[in-house]
N, C-alpha and C positions, 0 to 999 in steps of 0.2 A: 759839756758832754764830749767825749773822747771820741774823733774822728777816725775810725779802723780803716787802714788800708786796704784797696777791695780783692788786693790780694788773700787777704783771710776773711774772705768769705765766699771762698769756694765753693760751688753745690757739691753735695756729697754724693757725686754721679761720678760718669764715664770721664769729667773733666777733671774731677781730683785723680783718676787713673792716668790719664795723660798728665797730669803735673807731675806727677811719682816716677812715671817713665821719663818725662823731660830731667826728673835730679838727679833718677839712677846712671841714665846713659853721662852726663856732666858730670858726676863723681868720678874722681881720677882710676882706673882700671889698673894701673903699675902698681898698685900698693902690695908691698908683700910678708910689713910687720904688724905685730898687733901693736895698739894702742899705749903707748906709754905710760895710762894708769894701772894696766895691769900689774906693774909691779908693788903698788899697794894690797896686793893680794899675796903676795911672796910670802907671809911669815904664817897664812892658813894653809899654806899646801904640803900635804904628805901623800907618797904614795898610795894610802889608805883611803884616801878622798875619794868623791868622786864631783865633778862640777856640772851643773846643768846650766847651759849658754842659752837660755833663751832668745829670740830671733838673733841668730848666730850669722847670719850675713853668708860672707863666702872663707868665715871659719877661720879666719885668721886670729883672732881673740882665743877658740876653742886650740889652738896651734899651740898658743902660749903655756895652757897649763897640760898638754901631751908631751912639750918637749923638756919638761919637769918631771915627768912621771904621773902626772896625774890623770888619773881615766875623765872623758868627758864626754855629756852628749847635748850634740849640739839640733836645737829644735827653728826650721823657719819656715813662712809661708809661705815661699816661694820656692819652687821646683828649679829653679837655675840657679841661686841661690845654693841649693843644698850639692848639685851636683858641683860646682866650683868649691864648696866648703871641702868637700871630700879629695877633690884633686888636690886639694893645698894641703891635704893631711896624706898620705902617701903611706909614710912613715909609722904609722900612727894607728895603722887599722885594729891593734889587734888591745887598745883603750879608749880609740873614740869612732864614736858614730852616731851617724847626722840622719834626721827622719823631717817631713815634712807635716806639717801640724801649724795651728791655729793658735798660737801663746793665750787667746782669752776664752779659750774653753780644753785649753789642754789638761788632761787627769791622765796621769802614770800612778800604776800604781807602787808609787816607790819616791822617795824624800832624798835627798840630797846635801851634801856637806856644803857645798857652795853652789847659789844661784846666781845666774848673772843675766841683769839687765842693762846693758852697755850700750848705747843710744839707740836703745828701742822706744822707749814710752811717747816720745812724738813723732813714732809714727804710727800711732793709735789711736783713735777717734777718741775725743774729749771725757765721752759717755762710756768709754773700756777701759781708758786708762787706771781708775783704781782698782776694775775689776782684774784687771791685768794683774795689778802689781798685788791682789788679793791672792791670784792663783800661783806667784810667786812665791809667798808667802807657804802657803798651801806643803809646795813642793819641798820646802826648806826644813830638813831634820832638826829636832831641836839640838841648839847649841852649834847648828850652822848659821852660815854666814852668808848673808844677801846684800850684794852689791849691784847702785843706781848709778847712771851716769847720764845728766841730760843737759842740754841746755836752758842757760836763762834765760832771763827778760830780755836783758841787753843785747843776748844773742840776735833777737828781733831787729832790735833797735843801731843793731851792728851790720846786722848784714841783709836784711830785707828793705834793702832801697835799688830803687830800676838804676839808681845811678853808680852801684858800686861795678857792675860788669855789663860793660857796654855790648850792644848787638841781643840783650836780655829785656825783656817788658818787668822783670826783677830777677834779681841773681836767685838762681837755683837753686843756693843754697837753701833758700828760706822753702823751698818744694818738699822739707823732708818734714815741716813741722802740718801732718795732715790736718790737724781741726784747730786744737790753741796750745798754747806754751804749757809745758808741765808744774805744777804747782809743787813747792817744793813744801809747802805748809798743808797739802795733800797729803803728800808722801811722809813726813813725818809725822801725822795724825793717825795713817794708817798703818803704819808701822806700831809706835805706840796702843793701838786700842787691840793689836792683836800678838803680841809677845814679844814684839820685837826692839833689845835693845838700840839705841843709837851708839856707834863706837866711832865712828868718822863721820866731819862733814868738812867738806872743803873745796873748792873753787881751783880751775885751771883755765888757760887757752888766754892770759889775760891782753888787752889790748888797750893801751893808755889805763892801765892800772882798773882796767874794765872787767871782771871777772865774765866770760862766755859760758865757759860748762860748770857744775857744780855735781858734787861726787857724792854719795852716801855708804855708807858702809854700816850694817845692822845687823845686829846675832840674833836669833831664836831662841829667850831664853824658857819662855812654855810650850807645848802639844795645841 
């Protein structure tokens, strides 16, 4: 039997809020580009677009397809969150805007060229995650494109040891995975049963030939 560290087994209380607060405040505050897999997404975007950023953070992903031309709206639960996302678009008012909303019961009524889920799904209770990534789905026009980006297994086994950041009872990183690891044999079950092709899948952030995140990229090819 597999010994779980008793770090994941957080109660799903006030304590997993202070964990979330302990990673956010530890997460580097200087960052001011998006994500380097964004440009996997370069060869979907035209002006005509429009991308729906699901939990968009403080908007810096939603930046990347504004300073392209493409309209975006960027959705989080968090009210500082949205108000930072918006500072870091300035430029950008008059095709993207940011509202705060709940990604696992959000309905607009309106579908989207591209959805993006860009290390949102662990930070979604185990029991949301597919309904999450359903209502993604959901929002995706057909013959749009939905893209995943989470971390692995190894991520775990990478970096949720108290002994990689000292003065930490476990590095903080592992604070952003709130219930369990994303299942990527999840994500491509539910993608398949509901229209959606597979067009990427591939692996980044590697460490001793260790792949940390893994990427998906899938089209809508039915209603």
């Amino acid at each position: 039997m597999e010994v779980i560290p008793e770090y994941f087994l957080v109660p799903k209380d006030e304590v997993t809020k202070e964990l979330m607060k302990e990673f956010f405040e530890w997460i580097p505050h200087d960052k001011t580009e998006a994500d380097e897999t964004m440009v996997l997404l370069d060869e979907y975007l035209t002006t005509e677009k429009i991308v729906l950023d699901l939990g968009c953070g403080i908007g810096l992903e939603s930046r990347y397809f504004a300073e392209r031309g493409t309209a975006v709206v960027g959705i989080d639960i968090s009210h500082k969150n949205i108000i930072k996302a918006k500072l870091n678009n300035p430029d950008y008012r008059k095709i993207s805007s940011f509202m705060v909303d709940d990604i696992t019961t959000l309905n607009l009524d309106r579908q989207f060229n591209i959805v993006l889920l860009h290390d949102v799904l662990e930070h979604v209770f185990k029991h949301e995650q597919e309904l999450t990534l359903l209502n993604a789905i959901k929002h995706t026009a057909k013959n749009g494109v939905i893209f995943i980006k989470c971390p692995t297994e190894e991520y775990k086994e990478k970096f949720c040891r108290s002994d990689i950041l000292p003065g930490h009872h476990v590095n903080p990183a592992c604070f952003q995975i709130l219930d369990e690891m994303v299942s990527l044999d999840m994500i491509k079950r539910v993608l398949n049963e509901n229209g959606v092709k597979l067009l990427f899948l591939g692996y980044r952030g590697f460490i001793a030939d260790v792949p940390i995140w893994f990427i998906v990229i899938g089209r809508k090819v039915i209603e």
